[in-house]
DRENPASE-985545 format. One line per 3 residues: number of its first residue (from 1); their letters; for each residue x, y, z of C-alpha. Coordinates in Angstrom, 3 decimals, padded with zeros to 6 digits. Example, Ala and Ser with C-alpha at 12.3 -4.5 7.8 and 13.67 -1.06 7.14 Angstrom:
1> as> 012.300 -004.500 007.800 | 013.670 -001.060 007.140
END
This chain:
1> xxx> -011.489 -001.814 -019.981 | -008.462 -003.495 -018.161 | -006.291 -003.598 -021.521
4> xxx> -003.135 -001.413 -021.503 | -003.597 002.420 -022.708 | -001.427 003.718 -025.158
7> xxx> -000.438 007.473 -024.267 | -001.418 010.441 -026.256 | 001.481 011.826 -028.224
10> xxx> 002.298 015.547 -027.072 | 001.522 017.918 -029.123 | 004.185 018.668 -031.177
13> xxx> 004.572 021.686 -033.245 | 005.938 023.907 -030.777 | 008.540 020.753 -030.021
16> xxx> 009.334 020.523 -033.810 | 011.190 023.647 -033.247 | 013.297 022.626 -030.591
19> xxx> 016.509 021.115 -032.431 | 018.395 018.381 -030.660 | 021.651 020.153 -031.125
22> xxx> 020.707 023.362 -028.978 | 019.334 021.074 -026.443 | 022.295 019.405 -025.906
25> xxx> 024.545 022.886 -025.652 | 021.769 024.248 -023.230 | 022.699 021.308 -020.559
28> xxx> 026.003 021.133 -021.501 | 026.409 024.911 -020.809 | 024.577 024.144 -017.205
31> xxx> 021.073 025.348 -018.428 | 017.953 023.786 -017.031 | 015.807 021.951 -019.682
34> xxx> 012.088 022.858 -020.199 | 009.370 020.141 -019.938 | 008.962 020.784 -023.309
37> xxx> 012.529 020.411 -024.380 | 012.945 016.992 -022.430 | 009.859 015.813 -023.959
40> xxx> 011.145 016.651 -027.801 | 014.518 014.674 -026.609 | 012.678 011.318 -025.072
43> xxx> 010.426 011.695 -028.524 | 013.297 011.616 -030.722 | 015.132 008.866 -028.594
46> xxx> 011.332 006.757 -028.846 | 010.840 007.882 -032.610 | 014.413 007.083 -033.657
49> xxx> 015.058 010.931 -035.228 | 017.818 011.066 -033.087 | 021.766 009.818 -033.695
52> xxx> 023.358 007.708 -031.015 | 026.008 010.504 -031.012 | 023.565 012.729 -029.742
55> xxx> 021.964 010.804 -027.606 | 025.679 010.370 -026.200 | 026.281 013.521 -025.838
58> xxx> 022.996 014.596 -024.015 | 023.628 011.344 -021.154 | 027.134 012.651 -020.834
61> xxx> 025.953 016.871 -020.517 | 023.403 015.161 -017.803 | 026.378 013.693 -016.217
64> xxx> 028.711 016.546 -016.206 | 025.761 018.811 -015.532 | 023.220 017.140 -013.290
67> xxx> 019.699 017.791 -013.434 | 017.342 019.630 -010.874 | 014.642 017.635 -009.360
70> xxx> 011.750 019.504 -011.907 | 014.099 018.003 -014.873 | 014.927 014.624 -013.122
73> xxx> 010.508 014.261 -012.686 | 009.612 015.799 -016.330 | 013.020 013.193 -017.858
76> xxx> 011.019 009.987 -015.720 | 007.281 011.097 -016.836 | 008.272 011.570 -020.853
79> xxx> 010.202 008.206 -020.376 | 007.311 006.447 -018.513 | 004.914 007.909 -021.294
82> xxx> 007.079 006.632 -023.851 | 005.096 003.097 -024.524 | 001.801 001.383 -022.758
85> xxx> 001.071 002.183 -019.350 | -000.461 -000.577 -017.273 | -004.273 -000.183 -016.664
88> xxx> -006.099 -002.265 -013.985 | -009.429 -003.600 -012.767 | -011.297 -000.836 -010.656
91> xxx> -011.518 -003.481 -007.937 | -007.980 -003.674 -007.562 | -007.515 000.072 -006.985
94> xxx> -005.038 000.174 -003.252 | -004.311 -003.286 -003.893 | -001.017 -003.038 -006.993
97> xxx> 002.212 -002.973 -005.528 | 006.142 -003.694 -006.275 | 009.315 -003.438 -004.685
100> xxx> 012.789 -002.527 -006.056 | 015.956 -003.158 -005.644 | 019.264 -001.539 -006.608
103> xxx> 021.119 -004.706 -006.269 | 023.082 -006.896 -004.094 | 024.972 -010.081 -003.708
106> xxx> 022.650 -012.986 -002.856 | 019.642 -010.881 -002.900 | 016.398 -013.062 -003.533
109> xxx> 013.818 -010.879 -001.986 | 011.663 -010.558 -004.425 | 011.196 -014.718 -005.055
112> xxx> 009.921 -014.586 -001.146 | 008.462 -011.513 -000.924 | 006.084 -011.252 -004.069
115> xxx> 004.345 -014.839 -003.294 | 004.038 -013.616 000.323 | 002.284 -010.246 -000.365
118> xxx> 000.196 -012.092 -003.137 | -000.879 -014.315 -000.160 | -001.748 -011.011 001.765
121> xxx> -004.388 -010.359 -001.231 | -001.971 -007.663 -003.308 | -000.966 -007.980 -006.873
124> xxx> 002.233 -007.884 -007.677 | 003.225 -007.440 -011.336 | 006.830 -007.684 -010.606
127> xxx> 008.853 -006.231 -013.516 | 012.354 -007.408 -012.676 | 015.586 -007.369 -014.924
130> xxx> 018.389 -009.218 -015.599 | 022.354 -009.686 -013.673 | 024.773 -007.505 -014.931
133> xxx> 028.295 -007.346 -013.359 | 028.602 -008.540 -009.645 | 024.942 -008.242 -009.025
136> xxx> 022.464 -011.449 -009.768 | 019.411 -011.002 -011.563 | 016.082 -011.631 -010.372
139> xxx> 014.969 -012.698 -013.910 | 018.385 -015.050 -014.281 | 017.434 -017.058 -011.043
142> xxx> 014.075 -017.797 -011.818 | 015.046 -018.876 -015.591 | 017.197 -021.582 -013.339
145> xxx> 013.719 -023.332 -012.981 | 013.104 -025.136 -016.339 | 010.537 -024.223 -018.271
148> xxx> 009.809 -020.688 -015.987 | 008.968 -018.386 -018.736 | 009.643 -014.153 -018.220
151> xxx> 007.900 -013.419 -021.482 | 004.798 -012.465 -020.644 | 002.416 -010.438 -022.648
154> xxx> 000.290 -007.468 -020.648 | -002.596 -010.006 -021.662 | -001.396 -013.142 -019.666
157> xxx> -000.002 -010.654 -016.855 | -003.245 -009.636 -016.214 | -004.457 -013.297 -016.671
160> xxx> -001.893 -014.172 -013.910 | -002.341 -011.519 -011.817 | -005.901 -012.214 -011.556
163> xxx> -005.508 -016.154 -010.841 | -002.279 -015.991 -008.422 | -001.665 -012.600 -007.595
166> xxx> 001.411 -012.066 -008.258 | 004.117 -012.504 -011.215 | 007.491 -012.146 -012.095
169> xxx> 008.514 -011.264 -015.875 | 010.599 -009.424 -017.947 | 010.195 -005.633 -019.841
172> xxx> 007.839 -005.921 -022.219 | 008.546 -004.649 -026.007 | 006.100 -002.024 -025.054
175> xxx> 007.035 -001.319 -021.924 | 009.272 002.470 -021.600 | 011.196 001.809 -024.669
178> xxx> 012.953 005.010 -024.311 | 014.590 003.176 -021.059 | 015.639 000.116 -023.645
181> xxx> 017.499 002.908 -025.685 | 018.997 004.782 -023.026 | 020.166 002.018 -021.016
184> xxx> 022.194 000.862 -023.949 | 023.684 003.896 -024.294 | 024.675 004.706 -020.566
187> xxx> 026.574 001.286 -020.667 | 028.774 002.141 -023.332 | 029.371 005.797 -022.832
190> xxx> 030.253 005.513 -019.233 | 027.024 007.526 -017.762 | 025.514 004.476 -015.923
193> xxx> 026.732 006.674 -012.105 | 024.316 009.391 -012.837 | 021.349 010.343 -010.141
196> xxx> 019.067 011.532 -012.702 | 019.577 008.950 -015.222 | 019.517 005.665 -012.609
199> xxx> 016.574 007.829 -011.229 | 014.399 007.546 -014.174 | 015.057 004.288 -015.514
202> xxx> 014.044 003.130 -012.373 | 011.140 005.096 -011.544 | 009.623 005.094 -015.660
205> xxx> 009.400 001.474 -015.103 | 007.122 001.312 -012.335 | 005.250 004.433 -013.104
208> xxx> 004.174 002.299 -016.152 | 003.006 -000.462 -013.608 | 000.869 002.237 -012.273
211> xxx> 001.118 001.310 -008.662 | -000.847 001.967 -005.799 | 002.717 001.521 -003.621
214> xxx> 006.187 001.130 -004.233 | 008.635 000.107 -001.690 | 012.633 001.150 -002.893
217> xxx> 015.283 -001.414 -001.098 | 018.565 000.925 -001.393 | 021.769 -000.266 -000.466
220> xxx> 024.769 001.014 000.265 | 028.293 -000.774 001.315 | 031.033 -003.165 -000.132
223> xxx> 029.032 -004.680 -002.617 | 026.618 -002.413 -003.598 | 026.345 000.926 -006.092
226> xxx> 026.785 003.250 -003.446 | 029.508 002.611 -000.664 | 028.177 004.448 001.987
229> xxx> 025.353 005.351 003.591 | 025.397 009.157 002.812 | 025.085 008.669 -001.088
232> xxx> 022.669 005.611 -000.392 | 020.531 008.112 001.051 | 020.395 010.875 -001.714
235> xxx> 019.883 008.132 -004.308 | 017.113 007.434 -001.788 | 015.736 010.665 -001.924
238> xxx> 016.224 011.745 -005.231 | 013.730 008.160 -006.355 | 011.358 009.201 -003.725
241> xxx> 011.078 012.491 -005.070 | 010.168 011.364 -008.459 | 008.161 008.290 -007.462
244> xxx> 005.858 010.233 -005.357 | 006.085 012.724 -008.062 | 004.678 010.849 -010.581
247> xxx> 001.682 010.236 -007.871 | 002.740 006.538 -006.346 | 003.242 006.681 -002.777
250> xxx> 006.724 005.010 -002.399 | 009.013 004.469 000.380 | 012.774 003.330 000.951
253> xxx> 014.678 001.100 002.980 | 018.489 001.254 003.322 | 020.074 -001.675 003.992
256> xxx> 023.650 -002.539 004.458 | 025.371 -004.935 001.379 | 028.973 -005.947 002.396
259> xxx> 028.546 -009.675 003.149 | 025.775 -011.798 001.109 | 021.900 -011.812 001.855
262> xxx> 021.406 -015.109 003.077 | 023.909 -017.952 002.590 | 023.721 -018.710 -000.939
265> xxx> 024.986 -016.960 -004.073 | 024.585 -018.059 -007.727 | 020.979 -018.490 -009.464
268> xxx> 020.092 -022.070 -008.919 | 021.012 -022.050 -005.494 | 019.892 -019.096 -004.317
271> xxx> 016.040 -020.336 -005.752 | 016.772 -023.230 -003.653 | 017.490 -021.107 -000.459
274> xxx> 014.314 -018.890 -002.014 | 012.311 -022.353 -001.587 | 013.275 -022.978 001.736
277> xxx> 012.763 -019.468 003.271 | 009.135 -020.609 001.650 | 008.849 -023.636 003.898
280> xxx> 009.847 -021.289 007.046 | 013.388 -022.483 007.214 | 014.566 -018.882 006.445
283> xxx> 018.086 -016.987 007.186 | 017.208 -014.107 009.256 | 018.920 -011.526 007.380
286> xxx> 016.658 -012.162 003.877 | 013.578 -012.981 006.658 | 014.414 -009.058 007.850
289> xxx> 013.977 -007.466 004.392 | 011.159 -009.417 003.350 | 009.228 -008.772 006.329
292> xxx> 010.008 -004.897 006.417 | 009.413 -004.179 002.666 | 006.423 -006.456 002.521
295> xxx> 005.277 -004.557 006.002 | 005.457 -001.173 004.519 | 003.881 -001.999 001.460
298> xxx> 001.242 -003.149 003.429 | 000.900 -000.140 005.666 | 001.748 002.186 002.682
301> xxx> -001.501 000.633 000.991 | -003.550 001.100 004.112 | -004.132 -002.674 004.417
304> xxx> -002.685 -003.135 008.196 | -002.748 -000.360 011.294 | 000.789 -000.152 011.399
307> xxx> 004.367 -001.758 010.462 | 004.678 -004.070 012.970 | 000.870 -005.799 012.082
310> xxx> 002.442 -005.532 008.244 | 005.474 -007.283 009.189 | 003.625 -010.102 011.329
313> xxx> 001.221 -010.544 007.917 | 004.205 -011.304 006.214 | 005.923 -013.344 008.242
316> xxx> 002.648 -015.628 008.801 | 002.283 -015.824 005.027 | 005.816 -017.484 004.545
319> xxx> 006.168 -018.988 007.576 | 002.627 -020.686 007.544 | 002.795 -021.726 004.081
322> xxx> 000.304 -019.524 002.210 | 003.238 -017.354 000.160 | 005.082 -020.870 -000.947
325> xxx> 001.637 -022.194 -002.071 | 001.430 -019.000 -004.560 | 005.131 -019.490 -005.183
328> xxx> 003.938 -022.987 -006.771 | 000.856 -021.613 -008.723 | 002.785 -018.681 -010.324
331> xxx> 006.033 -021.061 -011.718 | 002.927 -023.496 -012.658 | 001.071 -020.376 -014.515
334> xxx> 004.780 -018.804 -016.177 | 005.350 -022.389 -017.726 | 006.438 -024.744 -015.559
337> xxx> 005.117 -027.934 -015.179 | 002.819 -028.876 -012.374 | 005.203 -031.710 -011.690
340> xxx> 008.058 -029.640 -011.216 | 006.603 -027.305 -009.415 | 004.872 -029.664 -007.246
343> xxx> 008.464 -031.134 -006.493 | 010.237 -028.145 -005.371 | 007.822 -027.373 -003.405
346> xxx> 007.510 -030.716 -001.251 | 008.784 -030.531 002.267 | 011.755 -033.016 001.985
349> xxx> 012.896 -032.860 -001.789 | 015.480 -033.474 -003.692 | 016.467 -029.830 -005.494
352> xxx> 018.752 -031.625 -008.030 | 015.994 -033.140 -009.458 | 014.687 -030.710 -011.294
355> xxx> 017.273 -027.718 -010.876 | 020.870 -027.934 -012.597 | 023.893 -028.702 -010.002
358> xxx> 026.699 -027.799 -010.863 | 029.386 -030.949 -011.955 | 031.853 -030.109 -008.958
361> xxx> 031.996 -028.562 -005.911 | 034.566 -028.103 -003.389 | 035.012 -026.760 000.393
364> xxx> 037.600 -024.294 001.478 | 038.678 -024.401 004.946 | 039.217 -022.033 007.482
367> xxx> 042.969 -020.075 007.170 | 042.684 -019.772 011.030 | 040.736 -020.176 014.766
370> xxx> 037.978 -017.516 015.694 | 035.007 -015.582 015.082 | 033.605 -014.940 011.908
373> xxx> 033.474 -011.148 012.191 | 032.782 -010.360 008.476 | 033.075 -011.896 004.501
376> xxx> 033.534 -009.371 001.655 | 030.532 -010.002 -000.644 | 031.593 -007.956 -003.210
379> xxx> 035.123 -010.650 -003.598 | 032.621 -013.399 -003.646 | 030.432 -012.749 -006.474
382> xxx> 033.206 -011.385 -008.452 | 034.889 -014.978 -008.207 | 031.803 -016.441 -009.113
385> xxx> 030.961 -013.939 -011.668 | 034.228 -015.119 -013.529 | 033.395 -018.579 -012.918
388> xxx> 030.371 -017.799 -015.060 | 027.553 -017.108 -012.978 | 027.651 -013.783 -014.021
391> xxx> 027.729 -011.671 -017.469 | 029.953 -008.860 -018.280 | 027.781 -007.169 -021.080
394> xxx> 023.718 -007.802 -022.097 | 022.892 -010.720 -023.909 | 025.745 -013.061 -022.469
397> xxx> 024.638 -016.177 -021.560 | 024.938 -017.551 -017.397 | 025.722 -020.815 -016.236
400> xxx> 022.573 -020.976 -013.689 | 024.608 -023.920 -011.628 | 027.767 -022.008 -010.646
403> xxx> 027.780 -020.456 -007.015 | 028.381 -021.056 -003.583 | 027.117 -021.897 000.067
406> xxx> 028.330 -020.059 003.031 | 029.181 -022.615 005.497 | 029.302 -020.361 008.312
409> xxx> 027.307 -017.482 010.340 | 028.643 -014.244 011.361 | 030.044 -014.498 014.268
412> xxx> 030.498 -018.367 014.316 | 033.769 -019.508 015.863 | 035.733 -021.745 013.173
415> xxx> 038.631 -023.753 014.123 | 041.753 -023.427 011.686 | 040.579 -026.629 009.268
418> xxx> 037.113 -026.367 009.453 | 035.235 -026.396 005.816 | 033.879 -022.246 005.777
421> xxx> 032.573 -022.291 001.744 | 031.174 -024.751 -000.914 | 031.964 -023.536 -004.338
424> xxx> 029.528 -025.107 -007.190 | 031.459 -024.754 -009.878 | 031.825 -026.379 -014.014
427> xxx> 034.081 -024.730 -016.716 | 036.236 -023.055 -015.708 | 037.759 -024.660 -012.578
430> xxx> 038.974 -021.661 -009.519 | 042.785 -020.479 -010.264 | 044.920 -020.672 -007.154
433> xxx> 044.283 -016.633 -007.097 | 041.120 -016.875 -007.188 | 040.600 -019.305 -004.055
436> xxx> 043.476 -017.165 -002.310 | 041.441 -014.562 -002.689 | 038.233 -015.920 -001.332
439> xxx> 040.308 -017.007 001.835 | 041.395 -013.526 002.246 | 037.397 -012.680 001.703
442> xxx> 036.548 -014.757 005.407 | 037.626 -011.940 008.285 | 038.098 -013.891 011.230
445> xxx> 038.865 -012.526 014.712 | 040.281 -013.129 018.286 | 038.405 -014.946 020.800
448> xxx> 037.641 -011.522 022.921 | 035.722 -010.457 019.899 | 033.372 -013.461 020.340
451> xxx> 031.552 -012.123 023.015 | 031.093 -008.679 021.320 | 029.552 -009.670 018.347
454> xxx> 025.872 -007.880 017.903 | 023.564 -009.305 015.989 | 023.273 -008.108 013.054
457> xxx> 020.543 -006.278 010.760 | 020.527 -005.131 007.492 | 017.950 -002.409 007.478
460> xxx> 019.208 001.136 008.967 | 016.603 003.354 007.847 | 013.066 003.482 006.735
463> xxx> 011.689 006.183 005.242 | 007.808 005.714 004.414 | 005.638 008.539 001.982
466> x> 003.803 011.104 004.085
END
């Protein structure tokens, strides 16, 4: 059967004996926890036996302590185990694939990229989440488009899957509850920073997709979760470990985050630049990630020779039309209407009539003469994250019209004058500080740097499975 499989329970009279208490003083003390132990602790967190106290105190002994890579693994199976796990057709074994991200400013990979591998004959059932902080979410941009529903049973993801290929939604109730719990927690004890923990959420959620592939996008710089490329890396490694662990062959890019990806930020308008990218009118900096994650899925899954045929597949699905043509059937399958759908994805439309703009919008100009030699992302969406485009704790709403358009390209001479950003903006209106502050967010430089100016690429490193 294709339906969803709920796990066995472990047995548990030898865990009954385990008491929560001495489990948290073993890690606290430094100890290593059994497979057993971390199995009684993500039963008690599933079962609710367990006080939020303690559950406090275990995240924050995991913090202090760390966890080797056997705990990290056994912590990221007993979470994946903790609801349904995904079961699919037999003839669709290879073919199940996802991509994550650990978040970025302007990042709408996944609206491209899904749609194109979909159009490459995968299925995608992309489990996404939700913007928190500076970073937009891929669930909040696609809720932009009326009527796009994320609530999706495993019932109608299969339906979708099997008519489109691929599909966007949100956790289901079923889905790694444990994660649900946790995740709560870790926000307000302050534990969110730790390798193991960020580790397993990430990795329990797609184990329960039971992939075939799994391509990590991990980014490192201004505005990302790690700064530089050295702890990019052993966040990199550390979700390898316990993705392939867990049996799905999954690889990493890292990719620099200290502008934006693309040129607009803010959910309705970055599904508008989403829409375009569709229609081959793509920035080259989202065009690079799409085509290098979507290429090593495809070569992971044994579906092209080599990257460089995976990355031409891609880039002739969304430049040749087939990956915006599934963009259209999936919003027309998650609840929008074929109208609506048919609109936004007509060559020469008008966005605005369907999507939400924003009541005002104004254009800063450039402080100075020069190159554009660099913006600070991370300034940027924390302007427009106050400006409501954003939410500082889960459950907030967003205002899906707020955002802004870059006006210029790296390494674009301005003239002192020239308009360099249009903010989309409603209630509230930019404070002087706040528009002082994105002018001190445009780095120009001197004319000699004009020449100098490389172009640029987001991806440093790729590191596929074996």
């Amino acid at each position: 059967s294709s339906l969803p499989v709920s796990p066995e329970p472990l047995s548990v009279c030898n865990v009954v004996m385990l008491r929560i208490p001495d489990l948290i003083k073993k890690k606290r003390d430094g100890g290593a926890l059994s497979d057993e132990e971390i199995a009684a602790f993500i039963q008690a967190v599933t079962n609710k036996t367990i006080q939020d106290a303690q559950i406090g105190a275990m995240l924050m002994a995991i913090w202090l302590k760390d966890m080797a890579a056997t705990e990290t693994e056994a912590l990221t199976r007993e979470m994946m185990s903790s609801g349904e796990v995904m079961s699919w057709p037999e003839e669709w074994a290879g073919l199940v694939v996802d991509k994550h991200s650990t978040g970025g400013v302007g990042d709408k990979v996944s609206l491209v990229l899904a749609p194109a591998l979909a159009a490459c004959g995968c299925k995608v059932p992309m489990i996404s989440g939700r913007g928190l902080a500076h970073t937009g979410g891929t669930l909040d941009k696609l809720e932009s488009i009326p009527g796009f529903n994320i609530h999706q049973s495993t019932e109608q993801i299969l339906q979708i899957l099997d008519s489109v290929g691929c599909c966007i939604v949100g956790q289901t109730e079923m889905l790694v509850p444990a994660d649900r719990v946790l995740y709560a927690v870790r926000d307000t004890t302050s534990t969110v920073d730790s390798l193991p923990l960020i580790t397993a959420s990430i990795i329990s959620k797609k184990g329960a997709e039971s992939l075939s592939a799994l391509m990590l996008d991990v980014k490192f710089g201004r505005a990302a979760l790690c700064k530089d490329l050295s702890s990019a890396k052993e966040l990199a490694q550390s979700l390898l470990r316990a993705g392939n662990g867990l049996g799905i062959p999954t690889g990493a890019v890292l990719s620099c985050m200290d502008a934006t990806i693309g040129r607009c930020v803010g959910n309705s308008l970055e599904v508008v630049e989403s829409l375009e990218t569709l229609k081959g009118n793509g920035p080259e900096d989202l065009m690079e990630l799409v085509t290098t994650l979507g290429g090593a899925l495809l070569t992971i899954t044994g579906s092209v020779f080599d990257l460089s045929e995976g990355r031409k597949r891609i880039s002739d699905a969304v430049t040749g039309g087939a990956a915006l043509a599934k963009f259209q059937d999936m919003m027309e399958a998650q609840g929008v209407s074929a109208q609506a759908a048919r609109s936004l994805c007509s060559p020469h439309t008008d966005y605005y009539s369907v999507l939400r703009r924003a009541e005002h919008q104004t254009e800063l100009e450039a402080p100075g003469h020069g190159p554009v030699l660099d913006l600070d992302g991370l300034v940027l969406a924390e302007v427009l994250h106050k400006l409501g485009a954003g939410r500082s704790k889960a459950g907030e709403p967003v205002n899906h019209s707020v955002g802004a358009e870059l006006l210029v390209s790296l390494g674009q001479v301005v003239k002192k004058g020239d308009p360099w950003l249009r903010i989309h903006y409603e209630d509230p209106s930019p404070t002087p500080d706040q528009i002082n502050r994105l002018q001190n967010a445009l780095i120009l430089g001197s004319d000699e740097n004009a020449q100098t100016q490389q172009k640029r690429t987001l991806v440093k490193e790729l590191l596929l499975p074996d």
